[in-house]
LOVO-579269 format. One record per residue (C-alpha): x, y, z; residue number from 1. Coordinates in pm, 1 decimal. Each point is the difference from the previous one (the first is absolute). Layout:
residues N
<xx=X | yy=Y | zz=Z | num=NUM>
...
This chain:
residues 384
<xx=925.3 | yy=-1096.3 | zz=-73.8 | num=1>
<xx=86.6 | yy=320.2 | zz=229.0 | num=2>
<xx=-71.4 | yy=342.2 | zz=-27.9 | num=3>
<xx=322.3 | yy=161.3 | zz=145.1 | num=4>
<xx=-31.9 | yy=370.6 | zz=-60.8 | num=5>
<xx=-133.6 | yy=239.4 | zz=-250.2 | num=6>
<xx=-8.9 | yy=361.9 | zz=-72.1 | num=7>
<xx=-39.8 | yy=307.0 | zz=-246.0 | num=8>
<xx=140.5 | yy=343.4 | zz=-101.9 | num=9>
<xx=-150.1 | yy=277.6 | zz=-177.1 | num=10>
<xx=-363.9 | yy=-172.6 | zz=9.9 | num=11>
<xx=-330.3 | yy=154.3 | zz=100.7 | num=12>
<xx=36.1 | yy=195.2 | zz=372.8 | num=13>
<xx=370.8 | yy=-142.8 | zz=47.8 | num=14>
<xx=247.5 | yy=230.3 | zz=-172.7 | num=15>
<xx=332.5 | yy=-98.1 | zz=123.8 | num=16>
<xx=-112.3 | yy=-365.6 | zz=32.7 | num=17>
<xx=-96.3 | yy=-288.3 | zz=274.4 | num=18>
<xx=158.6 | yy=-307.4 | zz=76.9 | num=19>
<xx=-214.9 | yy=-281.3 | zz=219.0 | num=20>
<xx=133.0 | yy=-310.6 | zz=142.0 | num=21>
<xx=-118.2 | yy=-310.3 | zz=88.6 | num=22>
<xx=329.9 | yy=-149.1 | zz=169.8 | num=23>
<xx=28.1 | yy=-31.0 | zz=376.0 | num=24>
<xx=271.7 | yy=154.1 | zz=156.3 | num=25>
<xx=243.1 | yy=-243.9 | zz=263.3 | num=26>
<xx=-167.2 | yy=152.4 | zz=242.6 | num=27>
<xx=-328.3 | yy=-82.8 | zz=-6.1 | num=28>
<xx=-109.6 | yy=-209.0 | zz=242.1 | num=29>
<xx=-99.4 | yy=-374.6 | zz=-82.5 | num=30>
<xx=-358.5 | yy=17.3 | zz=94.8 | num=31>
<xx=-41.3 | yy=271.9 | zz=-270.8 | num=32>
<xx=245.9 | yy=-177.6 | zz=-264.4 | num=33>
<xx=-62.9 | yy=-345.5 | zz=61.5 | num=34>
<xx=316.4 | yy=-85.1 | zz=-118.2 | num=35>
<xx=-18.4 | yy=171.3 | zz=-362.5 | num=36>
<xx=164.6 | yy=249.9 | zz=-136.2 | num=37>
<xx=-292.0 | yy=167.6 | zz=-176.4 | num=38>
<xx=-357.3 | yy=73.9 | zz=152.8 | num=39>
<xx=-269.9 | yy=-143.0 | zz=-168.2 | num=40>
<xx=-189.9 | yy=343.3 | zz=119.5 | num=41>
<xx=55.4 | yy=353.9 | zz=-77.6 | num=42>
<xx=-247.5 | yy=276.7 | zz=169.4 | num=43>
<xx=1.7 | yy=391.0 | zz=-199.1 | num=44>
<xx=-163.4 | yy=285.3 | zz=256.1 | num=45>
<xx=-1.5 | yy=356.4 | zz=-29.0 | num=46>
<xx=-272.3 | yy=318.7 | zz=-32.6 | num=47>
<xx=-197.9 | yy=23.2 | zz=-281.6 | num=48>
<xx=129.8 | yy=119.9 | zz=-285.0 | num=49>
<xx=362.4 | yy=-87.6 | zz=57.8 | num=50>
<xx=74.9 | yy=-249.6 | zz=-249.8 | num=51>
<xx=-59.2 | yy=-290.8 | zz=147.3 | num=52>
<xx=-204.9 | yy=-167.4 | zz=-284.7 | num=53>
<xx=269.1 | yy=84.4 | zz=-256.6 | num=54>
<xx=197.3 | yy=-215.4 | zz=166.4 | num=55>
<xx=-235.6 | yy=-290.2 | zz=-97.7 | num=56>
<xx=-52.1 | yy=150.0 | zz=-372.0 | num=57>
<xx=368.8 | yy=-29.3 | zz=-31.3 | num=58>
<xx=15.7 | yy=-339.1 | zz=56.4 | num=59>
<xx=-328.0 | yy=-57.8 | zz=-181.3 | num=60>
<xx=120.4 | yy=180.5 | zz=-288.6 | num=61>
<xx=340.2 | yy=-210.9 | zz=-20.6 | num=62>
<xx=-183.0 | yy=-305.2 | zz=11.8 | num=63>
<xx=-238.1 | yy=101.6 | zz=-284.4 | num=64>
<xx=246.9 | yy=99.5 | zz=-221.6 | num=65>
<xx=210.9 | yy=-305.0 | zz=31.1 | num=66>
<xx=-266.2 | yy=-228.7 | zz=-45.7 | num=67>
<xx=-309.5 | yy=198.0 | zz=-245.1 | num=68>
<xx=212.6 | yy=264.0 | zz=-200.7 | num=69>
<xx=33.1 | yy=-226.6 | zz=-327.9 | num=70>
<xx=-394.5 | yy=48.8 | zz=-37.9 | num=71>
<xx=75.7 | yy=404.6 | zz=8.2 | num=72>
<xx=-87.5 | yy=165.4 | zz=-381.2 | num=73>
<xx=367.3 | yy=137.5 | zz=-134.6 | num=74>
<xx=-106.5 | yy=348.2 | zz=74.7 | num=75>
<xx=-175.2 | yy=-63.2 | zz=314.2 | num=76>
<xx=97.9 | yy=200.8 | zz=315.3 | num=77>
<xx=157.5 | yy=-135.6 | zz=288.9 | num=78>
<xx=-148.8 | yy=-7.7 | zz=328.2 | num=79>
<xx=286.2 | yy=237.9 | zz=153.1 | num=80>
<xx=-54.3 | yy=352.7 | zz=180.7 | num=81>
<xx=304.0 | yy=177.5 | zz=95.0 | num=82>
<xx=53.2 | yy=288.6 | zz=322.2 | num=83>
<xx=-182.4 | yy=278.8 | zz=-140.6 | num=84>
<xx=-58.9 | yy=-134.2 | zz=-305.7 | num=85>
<xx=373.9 | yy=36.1 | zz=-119.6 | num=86>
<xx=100.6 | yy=-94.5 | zz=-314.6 | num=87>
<xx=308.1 | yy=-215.7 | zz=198.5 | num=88>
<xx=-6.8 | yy=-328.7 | zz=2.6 | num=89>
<xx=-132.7 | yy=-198.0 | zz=319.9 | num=90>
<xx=184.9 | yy=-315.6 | zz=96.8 | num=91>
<xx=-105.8 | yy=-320.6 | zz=169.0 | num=92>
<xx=147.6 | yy=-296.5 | zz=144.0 | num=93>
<xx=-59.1 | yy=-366.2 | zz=174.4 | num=94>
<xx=240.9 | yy=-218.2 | zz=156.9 | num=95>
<xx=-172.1 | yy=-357.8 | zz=75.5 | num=96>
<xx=70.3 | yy=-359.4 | zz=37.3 | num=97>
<xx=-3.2 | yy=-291.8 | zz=-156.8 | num=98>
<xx=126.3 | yy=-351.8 | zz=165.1 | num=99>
<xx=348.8 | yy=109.3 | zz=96.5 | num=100>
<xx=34.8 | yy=229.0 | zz=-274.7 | num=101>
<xx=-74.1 | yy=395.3 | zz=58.1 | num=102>
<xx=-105.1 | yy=204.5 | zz=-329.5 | num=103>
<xx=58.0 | yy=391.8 | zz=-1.6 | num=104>
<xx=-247.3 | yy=169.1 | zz=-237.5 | num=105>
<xx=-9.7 | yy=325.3 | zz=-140.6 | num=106>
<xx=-151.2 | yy=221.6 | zz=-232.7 | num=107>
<xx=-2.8 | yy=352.4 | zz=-112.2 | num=108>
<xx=-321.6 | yy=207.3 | zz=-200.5 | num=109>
<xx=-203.5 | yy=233.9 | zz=-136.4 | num=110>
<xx=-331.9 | yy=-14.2 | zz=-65.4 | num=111>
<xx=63.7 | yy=-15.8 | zz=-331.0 | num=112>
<xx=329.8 | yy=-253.6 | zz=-29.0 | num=113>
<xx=241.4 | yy=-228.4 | zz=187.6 | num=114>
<xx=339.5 | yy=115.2 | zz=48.2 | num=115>
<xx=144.7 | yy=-235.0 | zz=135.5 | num=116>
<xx=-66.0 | yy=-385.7 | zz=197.9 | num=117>
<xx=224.9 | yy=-211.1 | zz=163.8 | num=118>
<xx=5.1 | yy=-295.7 | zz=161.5 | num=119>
<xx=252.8 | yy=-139.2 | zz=251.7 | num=120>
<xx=-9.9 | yy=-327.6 | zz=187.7 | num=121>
<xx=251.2 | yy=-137.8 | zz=255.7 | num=122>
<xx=99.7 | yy=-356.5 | zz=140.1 | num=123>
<xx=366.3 | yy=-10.6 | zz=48.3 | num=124>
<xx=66.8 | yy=274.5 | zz=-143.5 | num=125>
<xx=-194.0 | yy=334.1 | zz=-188.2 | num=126>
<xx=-50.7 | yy=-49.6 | zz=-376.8 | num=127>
<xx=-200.6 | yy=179.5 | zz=-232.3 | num=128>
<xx=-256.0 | yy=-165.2 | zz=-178.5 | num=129>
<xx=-136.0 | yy=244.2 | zz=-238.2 | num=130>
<xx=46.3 | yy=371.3 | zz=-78.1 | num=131>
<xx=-192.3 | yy=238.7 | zz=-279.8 | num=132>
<xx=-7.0 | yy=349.1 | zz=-108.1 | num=133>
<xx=-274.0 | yy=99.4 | zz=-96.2 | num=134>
<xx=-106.4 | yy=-230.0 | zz=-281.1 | num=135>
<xx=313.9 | yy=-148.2 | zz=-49.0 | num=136>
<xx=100.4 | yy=-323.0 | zz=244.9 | num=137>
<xx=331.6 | yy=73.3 | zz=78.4 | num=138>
<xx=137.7 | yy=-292.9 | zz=170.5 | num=139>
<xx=-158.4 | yy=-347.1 | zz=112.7 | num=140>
<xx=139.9 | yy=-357.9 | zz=163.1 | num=141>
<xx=155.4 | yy=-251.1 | zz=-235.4 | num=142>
<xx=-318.7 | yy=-193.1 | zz=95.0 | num=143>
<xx=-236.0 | yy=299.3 | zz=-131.3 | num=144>
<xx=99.1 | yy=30.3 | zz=-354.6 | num=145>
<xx=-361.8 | yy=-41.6 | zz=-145.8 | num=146>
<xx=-108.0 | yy=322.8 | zz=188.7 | num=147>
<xx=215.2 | yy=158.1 | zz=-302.0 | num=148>
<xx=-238.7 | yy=-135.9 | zz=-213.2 | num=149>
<xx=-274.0 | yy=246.3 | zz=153.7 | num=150>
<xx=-104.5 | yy=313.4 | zz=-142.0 | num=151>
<xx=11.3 | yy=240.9 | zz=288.3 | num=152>
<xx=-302.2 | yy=255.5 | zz=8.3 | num=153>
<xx=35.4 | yy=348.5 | zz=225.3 | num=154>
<xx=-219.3 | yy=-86.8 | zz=226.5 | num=155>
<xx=45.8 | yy=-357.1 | zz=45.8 | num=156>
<xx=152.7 | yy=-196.3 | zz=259.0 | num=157>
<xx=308.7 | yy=-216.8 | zz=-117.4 | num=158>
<xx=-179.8 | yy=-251.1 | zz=263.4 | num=159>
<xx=-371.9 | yy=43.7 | zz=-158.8 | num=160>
<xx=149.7 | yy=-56.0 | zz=-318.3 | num=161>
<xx=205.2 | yy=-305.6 | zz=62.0 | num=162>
<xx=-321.5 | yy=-171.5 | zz=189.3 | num=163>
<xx=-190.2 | yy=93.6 | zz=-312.8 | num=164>
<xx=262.9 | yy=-180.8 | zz=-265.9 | num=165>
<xx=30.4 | yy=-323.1 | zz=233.7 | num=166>
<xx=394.7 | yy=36.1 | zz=102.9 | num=167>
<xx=-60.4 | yy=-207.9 | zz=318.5 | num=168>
<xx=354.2 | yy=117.0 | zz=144.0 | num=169>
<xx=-188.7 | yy=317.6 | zz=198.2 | num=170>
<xx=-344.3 | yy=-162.8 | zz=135.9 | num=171>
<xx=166.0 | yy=-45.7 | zz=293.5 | num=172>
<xx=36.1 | yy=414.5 | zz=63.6 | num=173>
<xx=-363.9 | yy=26.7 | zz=-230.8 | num=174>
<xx=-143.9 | yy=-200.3 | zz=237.9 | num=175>
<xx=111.2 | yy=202.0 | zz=311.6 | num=176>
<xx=-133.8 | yy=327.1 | zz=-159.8 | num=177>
<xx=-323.5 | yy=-172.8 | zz=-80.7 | num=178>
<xx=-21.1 | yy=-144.0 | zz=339.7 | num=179>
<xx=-83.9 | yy=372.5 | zz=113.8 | num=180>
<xx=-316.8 | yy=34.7 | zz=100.7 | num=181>
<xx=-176.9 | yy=416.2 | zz=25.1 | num=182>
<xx=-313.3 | yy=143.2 | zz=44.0 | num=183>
<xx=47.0 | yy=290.6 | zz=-130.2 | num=184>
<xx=-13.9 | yy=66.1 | zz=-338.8 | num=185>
<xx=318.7 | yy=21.7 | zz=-225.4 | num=186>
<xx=-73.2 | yy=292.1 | zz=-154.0 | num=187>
<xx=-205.9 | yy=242.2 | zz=188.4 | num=188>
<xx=112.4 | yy=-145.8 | zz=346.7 | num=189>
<xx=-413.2 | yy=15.4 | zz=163.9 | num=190>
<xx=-47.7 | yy=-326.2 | zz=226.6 | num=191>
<xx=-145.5 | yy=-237.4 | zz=-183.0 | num=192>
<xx=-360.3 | yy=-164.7 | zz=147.6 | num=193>
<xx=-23.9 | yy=326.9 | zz=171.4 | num=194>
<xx=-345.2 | yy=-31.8 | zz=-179.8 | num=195>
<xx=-18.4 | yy=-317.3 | zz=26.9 | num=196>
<xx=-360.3 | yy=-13.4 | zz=-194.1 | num=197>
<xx=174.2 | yy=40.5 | zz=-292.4 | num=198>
<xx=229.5 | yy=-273.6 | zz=29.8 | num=199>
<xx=-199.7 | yy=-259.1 | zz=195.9 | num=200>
<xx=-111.9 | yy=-177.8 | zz=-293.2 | num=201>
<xx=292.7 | yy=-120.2 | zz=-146.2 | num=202>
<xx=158.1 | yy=-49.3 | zz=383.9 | num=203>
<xx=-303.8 | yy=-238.2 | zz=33.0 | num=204>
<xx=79.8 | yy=-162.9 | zz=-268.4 | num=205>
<xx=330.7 | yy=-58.9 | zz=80.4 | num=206>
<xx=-172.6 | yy=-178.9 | zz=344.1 | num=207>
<xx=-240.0 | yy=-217.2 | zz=-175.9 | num=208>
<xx=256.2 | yy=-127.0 | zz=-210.3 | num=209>
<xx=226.5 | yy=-97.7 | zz=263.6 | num=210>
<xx=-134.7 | yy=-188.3 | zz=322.3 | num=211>
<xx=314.8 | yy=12.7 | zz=136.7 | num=212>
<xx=32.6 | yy=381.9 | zz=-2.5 | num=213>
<xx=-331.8 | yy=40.7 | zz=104.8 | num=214>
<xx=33.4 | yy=-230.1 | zz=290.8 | num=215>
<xx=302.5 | yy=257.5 | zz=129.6 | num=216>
<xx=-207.6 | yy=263.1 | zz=-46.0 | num=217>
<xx=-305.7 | yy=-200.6 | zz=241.9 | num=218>
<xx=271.5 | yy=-73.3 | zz=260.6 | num=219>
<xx=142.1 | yy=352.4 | zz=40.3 | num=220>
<xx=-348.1 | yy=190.5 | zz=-38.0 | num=221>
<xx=-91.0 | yy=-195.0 | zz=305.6 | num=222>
<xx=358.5 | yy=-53.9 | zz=186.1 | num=223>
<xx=-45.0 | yy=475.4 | zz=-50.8 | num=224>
<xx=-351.9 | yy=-43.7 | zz=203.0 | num=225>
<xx=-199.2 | yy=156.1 | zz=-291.6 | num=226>
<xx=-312.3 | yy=-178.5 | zz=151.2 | num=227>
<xx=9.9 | yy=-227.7 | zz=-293.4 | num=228>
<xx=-4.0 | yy=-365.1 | zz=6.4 | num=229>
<xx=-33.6 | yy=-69.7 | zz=-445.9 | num=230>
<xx=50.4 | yy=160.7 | zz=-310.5 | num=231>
<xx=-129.6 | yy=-131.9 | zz=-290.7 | num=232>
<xx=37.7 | yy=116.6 | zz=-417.3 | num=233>
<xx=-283.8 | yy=2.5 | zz=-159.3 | num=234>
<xx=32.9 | yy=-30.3 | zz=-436.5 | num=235>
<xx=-321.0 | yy=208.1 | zz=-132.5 | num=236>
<xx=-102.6 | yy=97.8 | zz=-314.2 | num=237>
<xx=15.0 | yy=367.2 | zz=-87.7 | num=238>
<xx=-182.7 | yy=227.5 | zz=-268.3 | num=239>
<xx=152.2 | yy=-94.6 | zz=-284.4 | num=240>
<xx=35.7 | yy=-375.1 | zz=142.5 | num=241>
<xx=354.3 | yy=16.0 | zz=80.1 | num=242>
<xx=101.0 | yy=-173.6 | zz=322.5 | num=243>
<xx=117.1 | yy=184.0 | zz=259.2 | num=244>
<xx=81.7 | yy=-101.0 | zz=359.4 | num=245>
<xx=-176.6 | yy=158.2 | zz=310.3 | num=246>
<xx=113.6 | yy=-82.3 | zz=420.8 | num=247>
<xx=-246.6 | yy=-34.2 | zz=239.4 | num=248>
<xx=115.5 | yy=-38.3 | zz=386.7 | num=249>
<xx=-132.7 | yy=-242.5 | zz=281.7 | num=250>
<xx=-78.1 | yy=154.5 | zz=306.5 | num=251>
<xx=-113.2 | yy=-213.7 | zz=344.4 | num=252>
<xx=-231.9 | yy=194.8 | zz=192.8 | num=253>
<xx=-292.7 | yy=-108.5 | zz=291.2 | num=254>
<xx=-228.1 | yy=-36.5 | zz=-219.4 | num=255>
<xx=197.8 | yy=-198.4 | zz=-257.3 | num=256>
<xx=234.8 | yy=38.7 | zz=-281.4 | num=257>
<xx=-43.5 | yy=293.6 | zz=-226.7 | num=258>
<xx=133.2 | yy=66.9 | zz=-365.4 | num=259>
<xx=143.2 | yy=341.2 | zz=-75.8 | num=260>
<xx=84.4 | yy=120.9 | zz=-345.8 | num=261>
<xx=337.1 | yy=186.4 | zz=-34.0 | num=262>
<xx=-135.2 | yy=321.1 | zz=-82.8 | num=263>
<xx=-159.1 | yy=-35.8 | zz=374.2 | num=264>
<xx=299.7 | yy=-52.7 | zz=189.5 | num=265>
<xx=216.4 | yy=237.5 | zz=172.7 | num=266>
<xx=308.0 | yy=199.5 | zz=-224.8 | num=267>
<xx=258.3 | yy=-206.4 | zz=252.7 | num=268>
<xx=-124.6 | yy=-386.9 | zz=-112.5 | num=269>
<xx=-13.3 | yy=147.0 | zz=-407.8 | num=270>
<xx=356.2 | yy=139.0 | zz=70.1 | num=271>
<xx=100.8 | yy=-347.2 | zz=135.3 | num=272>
<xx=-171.9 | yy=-224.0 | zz=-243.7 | num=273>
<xx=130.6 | yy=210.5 | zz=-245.4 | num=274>
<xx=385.4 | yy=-19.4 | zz=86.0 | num=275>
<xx=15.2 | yy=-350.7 | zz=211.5 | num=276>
<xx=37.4 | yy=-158.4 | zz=-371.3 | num=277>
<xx=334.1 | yy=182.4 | zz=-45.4 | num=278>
<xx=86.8 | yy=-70.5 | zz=334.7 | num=279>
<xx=-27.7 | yy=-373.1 | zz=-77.7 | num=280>
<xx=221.9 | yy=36.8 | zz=-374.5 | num=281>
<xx=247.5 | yy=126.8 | zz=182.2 | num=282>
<xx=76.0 | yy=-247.4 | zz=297.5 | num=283>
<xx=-43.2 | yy=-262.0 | zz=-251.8 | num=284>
<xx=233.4 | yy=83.1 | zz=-243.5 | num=285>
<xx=262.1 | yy=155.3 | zz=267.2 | num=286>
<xx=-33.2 | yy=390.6 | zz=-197.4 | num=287>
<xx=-32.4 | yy=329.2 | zz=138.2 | num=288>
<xx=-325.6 | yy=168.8 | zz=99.5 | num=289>
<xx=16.8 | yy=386.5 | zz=-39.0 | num=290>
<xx=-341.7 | yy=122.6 | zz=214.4 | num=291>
<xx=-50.5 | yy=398.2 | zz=17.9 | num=292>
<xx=-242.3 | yy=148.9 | zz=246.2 | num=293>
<xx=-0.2 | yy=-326.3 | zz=171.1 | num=294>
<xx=-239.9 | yy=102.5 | zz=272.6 | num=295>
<xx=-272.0 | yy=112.5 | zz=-198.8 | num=296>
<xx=-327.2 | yy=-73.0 | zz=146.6 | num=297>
<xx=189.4 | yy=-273.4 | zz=202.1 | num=298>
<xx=7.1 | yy=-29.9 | zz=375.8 | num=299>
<xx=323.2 | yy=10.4 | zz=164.2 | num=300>
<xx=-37.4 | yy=-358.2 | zz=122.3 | num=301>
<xx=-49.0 | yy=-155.1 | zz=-368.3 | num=302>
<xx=290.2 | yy=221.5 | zz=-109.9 | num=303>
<xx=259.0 | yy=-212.0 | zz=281.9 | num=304>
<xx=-172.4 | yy=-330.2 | zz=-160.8 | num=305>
<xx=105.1 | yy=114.7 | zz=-352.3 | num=306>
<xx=358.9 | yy=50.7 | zz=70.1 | num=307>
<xx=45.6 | yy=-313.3 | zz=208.1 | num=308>
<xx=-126.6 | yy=-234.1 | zz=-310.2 | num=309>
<xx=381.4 | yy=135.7 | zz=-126.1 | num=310>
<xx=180.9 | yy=-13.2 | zz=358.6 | num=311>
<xx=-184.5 | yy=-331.9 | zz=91.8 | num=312>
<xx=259.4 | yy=-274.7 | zz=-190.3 | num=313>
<xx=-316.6 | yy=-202.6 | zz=16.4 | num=314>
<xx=-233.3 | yy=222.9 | zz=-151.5 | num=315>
<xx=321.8 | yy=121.5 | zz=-266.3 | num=316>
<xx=174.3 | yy=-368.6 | zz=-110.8 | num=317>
<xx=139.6 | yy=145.0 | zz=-282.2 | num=318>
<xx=155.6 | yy=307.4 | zz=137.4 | num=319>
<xx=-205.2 | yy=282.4 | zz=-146.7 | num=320>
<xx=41.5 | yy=364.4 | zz=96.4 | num=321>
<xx=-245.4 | yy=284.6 | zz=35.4 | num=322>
<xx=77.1 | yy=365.7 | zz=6.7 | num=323>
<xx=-294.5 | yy=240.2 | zz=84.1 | num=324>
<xx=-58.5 | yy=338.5 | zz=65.0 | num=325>
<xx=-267.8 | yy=119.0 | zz=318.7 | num=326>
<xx=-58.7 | yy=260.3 | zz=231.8 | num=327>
<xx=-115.5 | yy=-269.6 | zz=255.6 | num=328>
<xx=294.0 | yy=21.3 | zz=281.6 | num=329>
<xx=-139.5 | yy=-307.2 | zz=165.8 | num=330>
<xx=246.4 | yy=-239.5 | zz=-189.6 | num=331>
<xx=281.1 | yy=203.9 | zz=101.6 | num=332>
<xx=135.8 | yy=-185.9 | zz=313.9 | num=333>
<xx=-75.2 | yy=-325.7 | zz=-148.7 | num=334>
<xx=211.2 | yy=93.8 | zz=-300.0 | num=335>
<xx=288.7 | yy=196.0 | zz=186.2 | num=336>
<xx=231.6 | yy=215.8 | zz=-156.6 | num=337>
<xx=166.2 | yy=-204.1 | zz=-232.0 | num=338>
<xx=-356.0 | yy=-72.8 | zz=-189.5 | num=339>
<xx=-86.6 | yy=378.0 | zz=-50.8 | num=340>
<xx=76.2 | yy=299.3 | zz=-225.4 | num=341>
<xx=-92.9 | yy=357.2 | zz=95.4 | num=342>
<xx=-48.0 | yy=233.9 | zz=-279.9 | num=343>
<xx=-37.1 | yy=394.9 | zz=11.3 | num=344>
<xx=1.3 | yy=245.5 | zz=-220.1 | num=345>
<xx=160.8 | yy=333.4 | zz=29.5 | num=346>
<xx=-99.7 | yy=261.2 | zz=-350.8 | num=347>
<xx=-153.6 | yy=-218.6 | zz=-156.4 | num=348>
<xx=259.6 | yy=-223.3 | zz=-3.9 | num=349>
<xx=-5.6 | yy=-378.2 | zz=140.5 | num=350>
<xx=282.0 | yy=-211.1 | zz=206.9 | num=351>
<xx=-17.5 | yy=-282.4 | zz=228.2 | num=352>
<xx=182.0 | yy=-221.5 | zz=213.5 | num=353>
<xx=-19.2 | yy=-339.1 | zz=199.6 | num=354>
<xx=-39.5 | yy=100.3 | zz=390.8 | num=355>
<xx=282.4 | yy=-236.4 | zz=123.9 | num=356>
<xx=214.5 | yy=233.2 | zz=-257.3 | num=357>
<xx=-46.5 | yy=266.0 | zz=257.6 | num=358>
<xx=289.2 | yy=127.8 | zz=183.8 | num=359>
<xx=-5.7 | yy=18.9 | zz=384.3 | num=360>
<xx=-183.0 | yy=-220.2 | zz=259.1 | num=361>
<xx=-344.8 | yy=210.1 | zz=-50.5 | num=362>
<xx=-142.8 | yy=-428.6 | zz=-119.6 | num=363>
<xx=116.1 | yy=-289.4 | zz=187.6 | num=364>
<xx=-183.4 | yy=-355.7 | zz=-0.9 | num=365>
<xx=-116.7 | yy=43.1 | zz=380.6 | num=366>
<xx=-212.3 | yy=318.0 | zz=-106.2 | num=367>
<xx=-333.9 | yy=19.3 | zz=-194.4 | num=368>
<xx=84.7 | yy=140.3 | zz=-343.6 | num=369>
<xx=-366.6 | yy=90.8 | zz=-48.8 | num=370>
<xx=-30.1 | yy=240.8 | zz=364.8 | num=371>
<xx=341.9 | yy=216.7 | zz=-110.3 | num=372>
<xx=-115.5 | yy=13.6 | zz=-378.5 | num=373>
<xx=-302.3 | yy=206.3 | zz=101.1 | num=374>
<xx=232.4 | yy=225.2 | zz=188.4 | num=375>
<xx=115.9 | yy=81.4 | zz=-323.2 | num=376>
<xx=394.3 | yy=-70.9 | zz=69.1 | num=377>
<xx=8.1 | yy=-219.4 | zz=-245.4 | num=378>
<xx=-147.1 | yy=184.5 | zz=-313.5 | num=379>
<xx=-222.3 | yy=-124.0 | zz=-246.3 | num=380>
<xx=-290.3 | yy=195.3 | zz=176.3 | num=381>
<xx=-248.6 | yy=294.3 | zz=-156.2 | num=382>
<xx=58.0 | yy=334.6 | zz=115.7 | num=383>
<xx=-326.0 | yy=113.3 | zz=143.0 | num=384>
């Protein structure tokens, strides 16, 4: 499974739309492609303010919708804010792979209804697979009959709904949507484990109950020179004699090991033990990682780690991709210009664009990236 390209209209800061892809051009040289046709990495800069995490909230918000919009109440809102708050409709859509097989998604909303969903797939030839109107399906696939059997809610996914009444012939494309991994929220876009406090419970949790995930989390923590050498989860008994799940970190010094309660440690390790889990769902089940504000309270060094556990092929055996947003320009020559999007806004209005799409020879391979985007040739910078 492949994330090709994505992109929105009408949504949030991007009035006239965006369009972001993950395919390498013929041009790009072999050490970057490593003989495939779409990166595994895709790097969003630009000032504050310019629209950079809606970028990720798009994607997040397709993902969400196609997988958790059957558990929406019938008059429940959707999760959609147009340019200015129009009443016009905002549009999204996904093109992605599957084996050999590419899949074209796309769907048009309100916040209050779907107006229309399509999806499109491609092997030999383009067919469609499904089409509705609002709440009526319109067409499907000889092979997709039973989704006629569904009652179609306004704001309900035809692909929520068919994962929720068992009609087996879309968990291939359910299971690409769910293999999207955020951390921000759905709904009011903040980065999630920002605060991590209020989150490191249940993440603990999730550590004690799987050695496995908790031994990744060891390995990096001390491959990131954190200073610590153990983690442990400890299962205590709270007020009202509920269980809950507390870390405690190992650290070597000259006078011996010392124990360190999470609350003690610095806001980089929480930020790391709180994501690395997500890091590890998603290289194992070959999904998508969507990280905003990617350097927070993360030195530059551990940021170039993160990104090569997705260009590494031995780190990433089952090809998964990660798309981030920073202001760190440190990755940007290790990337190159085929890896990163610039977006600026000009009235209040966003656009972007992938640097190799460019005109001109202002960015060639033999030139650091990072020393002429500070010059501010390339865009994407603040205006100070």
């Amino acid at each position: 499974m492949m994330l090709i390209s994505f992109g929105a209209r009408n949504y949030l800061s991007f009035k006239e739309g965006f369009e972001v892809s993950l395919e390498l051009s013929p041009g790009c040289p072999p050490a970057i492609s490593a003989g495939k046709g779409v990166s595994n990495v895709l790097c969003i800069i630009g000032p504050n303010a310019s629209g950079k995490t809606n970028v990720i909230r798009a994607l997040t918000f397709v993902s969400d919708f196609c997988c958790n919009s059957f558990s929406n109440k019938p008059e429940e809102r959707l999760s959609v804010t147009s340019f200015g708050f129009s009443t016009e409709a905002s549009s999204f859509f996904m093109e992605f792979s599957i084996g050999d097989v590419r899949y074209y998604y796309e769907v048009e909303l309100t916040n209050a209804e779907v107006l229309s969903e399509t999806l499109e797939r491609k092997a030999s030839r383009k067919i469609k697979v499904f089409s509705r109107k609002r709440q009526e399906l319109e067409y499907c696939i000889k092979e997709l009959q039973e989704l006629k059997t569904m009652k179609l809610r306004k704001n309900v996914s035809v692909l929520s709904a068919a994962h929720q009444y068992e009609i087996r012939g879309l968990e291939e494309v359910y299971a690409f949507f769910s293999h999207i991994v955020s951390n921000i929220d759905p709904f009011a876009g903040e980065v999630k484990y920002n605060e991590q406090t209020a989150n490191v419970f249940s993440i603990s949790k999730t550590y004690y109950e799987s050695s496995e995930t908790l031994d990744f989390v060891r390995e990096k923590l001390a491959l990131f020179d954190t200073g610590i050498n153990g983690v442990s989860i400890e299962k205590l008994k709270g007020p009202t004699d509920d269980d809950y799940f507390f870390p405690f970190f190992n650290h070597t010094t000259k006078q011996g090991d010392v124990t360190v309660p999470y609350y003690l440690e610095s806001n980089g390790t929480r930020s790391l033990f709180s994501q690395l889990s997500i890091y590890k769902q998603v290289l194992d089940c070959g999904g998508v990682l969507l990280i905003d504000e990617f350097d927070n309270n993360l030195h530059p060094d551990i940021l170039g780690k993160l990104v090569n556990l997705f260009l590494d092929p031995e780190n990433n055996t089952n090809n998964a991709q990660l798309v981030f947003c920073t202001h760190n320009t440190g990755v940007m020559d290790t990337l190159g210009k085929y890896r990163i999007v610039l977006v600026n806004k000009e009235e209040n209005e966003s656009f972007l664009y992938r640097i190799d799409e460019l005109p001109g020879n202002i960015v060639r391979n033999d030139r650091s990236l990072e020393t002429i985007y500070k010059t501010g040739k390339l865009g994407g910078t603040p205006n100070l």
